[in-house]
Wavefront OBJ file of the C-alpha trace (Angstrom):
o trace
v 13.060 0.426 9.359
v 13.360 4.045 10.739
v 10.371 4.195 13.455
v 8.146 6.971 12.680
v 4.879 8.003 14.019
v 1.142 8.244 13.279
v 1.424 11.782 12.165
v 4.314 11.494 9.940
v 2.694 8.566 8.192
v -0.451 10.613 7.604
v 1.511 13.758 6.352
v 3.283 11.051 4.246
v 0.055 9.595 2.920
v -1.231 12.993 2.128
v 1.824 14.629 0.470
v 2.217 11.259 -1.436
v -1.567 11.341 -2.465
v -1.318 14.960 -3.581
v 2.098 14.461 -5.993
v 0.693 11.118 -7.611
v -1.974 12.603 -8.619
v 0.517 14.965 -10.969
v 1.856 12.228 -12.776
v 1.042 8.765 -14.570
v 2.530 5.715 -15.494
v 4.034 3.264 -13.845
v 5.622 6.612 -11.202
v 2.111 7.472 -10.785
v 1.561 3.528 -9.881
v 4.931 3.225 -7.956
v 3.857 6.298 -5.680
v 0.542 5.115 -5.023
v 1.780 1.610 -3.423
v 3.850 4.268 -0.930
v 1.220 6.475 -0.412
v -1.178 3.346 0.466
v 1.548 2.021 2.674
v 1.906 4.799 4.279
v -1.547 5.174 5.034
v -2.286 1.657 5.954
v 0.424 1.948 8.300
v -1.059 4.804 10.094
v -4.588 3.465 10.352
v -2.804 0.892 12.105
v -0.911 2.288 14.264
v -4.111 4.704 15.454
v -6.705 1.660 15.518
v -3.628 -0.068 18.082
v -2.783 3.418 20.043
v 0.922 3.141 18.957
v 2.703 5.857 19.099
v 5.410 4.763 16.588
v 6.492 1.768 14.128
v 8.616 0.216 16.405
v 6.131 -0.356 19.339
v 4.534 -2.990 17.143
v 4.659 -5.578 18.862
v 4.846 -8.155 15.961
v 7.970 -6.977 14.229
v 7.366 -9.372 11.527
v 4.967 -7.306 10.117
v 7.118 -4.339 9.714
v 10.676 -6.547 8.123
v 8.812 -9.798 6.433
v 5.392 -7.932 5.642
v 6.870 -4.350 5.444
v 5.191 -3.880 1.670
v 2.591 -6.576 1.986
v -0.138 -4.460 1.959
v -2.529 -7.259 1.672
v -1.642 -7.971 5.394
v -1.540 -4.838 6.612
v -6.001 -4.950 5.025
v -6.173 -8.007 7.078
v -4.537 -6.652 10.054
v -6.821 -3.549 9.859
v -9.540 -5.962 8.852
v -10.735 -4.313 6.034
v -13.222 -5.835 4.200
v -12.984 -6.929 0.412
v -16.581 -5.429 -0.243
v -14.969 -2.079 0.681
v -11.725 -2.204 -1.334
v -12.158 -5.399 -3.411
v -9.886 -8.624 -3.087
v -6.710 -8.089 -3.038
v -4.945 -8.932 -6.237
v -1.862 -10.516 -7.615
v -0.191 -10.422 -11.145
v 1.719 -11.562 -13.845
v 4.901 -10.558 -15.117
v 4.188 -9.951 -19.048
v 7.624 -11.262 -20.163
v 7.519 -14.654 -18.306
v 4.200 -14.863 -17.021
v 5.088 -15.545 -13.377
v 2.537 -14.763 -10.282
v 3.290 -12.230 -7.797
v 1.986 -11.346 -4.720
v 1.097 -7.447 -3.625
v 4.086 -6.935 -2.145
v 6.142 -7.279 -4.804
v 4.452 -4.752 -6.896
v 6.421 -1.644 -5.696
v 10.127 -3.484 -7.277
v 8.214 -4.128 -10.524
v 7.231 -0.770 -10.740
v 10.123 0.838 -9.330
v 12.462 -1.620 -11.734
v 10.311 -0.622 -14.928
v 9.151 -5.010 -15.483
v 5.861 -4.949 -17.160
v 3.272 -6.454 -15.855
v 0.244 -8.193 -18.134
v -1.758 -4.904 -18.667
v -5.665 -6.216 -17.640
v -3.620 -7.107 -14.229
v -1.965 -3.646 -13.721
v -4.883 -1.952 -14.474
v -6.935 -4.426 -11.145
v -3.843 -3.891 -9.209
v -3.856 -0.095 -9.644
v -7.433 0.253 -9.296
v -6.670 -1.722 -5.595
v -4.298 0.545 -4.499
v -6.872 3.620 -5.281
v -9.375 1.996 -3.615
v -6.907 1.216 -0.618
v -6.142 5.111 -0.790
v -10.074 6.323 -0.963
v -10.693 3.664 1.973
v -7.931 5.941 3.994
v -8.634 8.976 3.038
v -12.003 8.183 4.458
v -11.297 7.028 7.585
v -7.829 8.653 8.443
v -9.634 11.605 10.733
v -12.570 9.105 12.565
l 1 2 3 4 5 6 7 8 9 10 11 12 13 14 15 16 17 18 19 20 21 22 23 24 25 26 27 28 29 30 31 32 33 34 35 36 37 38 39 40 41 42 43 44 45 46 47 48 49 50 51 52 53 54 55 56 57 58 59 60 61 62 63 64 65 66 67 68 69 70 71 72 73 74 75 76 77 78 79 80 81 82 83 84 85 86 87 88 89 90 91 92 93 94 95 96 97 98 99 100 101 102 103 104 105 106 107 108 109 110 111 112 113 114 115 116 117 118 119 120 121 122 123 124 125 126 127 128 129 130 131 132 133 134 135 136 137 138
């Protein structure tokens, strides 16, 4: 992973957040896993006074939980009454389980997932994205 910094990530999250909301679809849903990750990432790197990625200390989190953005909610402890539990899916064709993290190669691969699933794993990630844009200036 490159190591960037709390700013970056926010202008990330922000210049993600304004583009997604031009589109739809599964680019719209693709694009608004980044722009959560992004944003996650930068709430966590303020709440820790990091001054970039590769400071964390637990480099796990950035290679094995990179896109598991339902660690980075625990890490921030973020609680499921303010974004909801977070969700996994099923893969429409074969009906395997996924975790969160997995939900930006479906996307960005064009695998469809069971439709009342995408529609709880999309409403996640924009409830993710409200909870940052919320508390990205405190």
């Amino acid at each position: 992973m490159i190591p960037v910094g709390y700013s970056d990530l926010k202008k990330a999250f922000h210049a993600h957040r304004k583009e997604a909301k031009k589109i739809s679809g599964i680019s719209y849903y693709l694009l608004l896993f980044y722009t959560a990750e992004c944003g996650l990432k930068s709430l966590y790197l303020k709440g820790k006074k990091l001054s970039t990625t590769d400071k964390i200390q637990d480099q796990g989190l950035l290679s094995k939980d990179g896109h598991n953005l339902g660690r980075w909610v625990k890490e921030l402890k973020i609680a499921a009454k303010e974004v909801g539990a977070t969700p996994n899916f099923h893969l429409e064709k074969s009906g395997s389980i996924l975790d969160i993290e997995k939900a930006h190669q479906v996307w960005r691969y064009g695998v469809k997932i069971k439709p009342e699933d995408e529609k709880k794993l999309v409403e996640w990630l924009e409830n993710i994205c409200n909870y940052i844009e919320e508390n990205i200036n405190r």
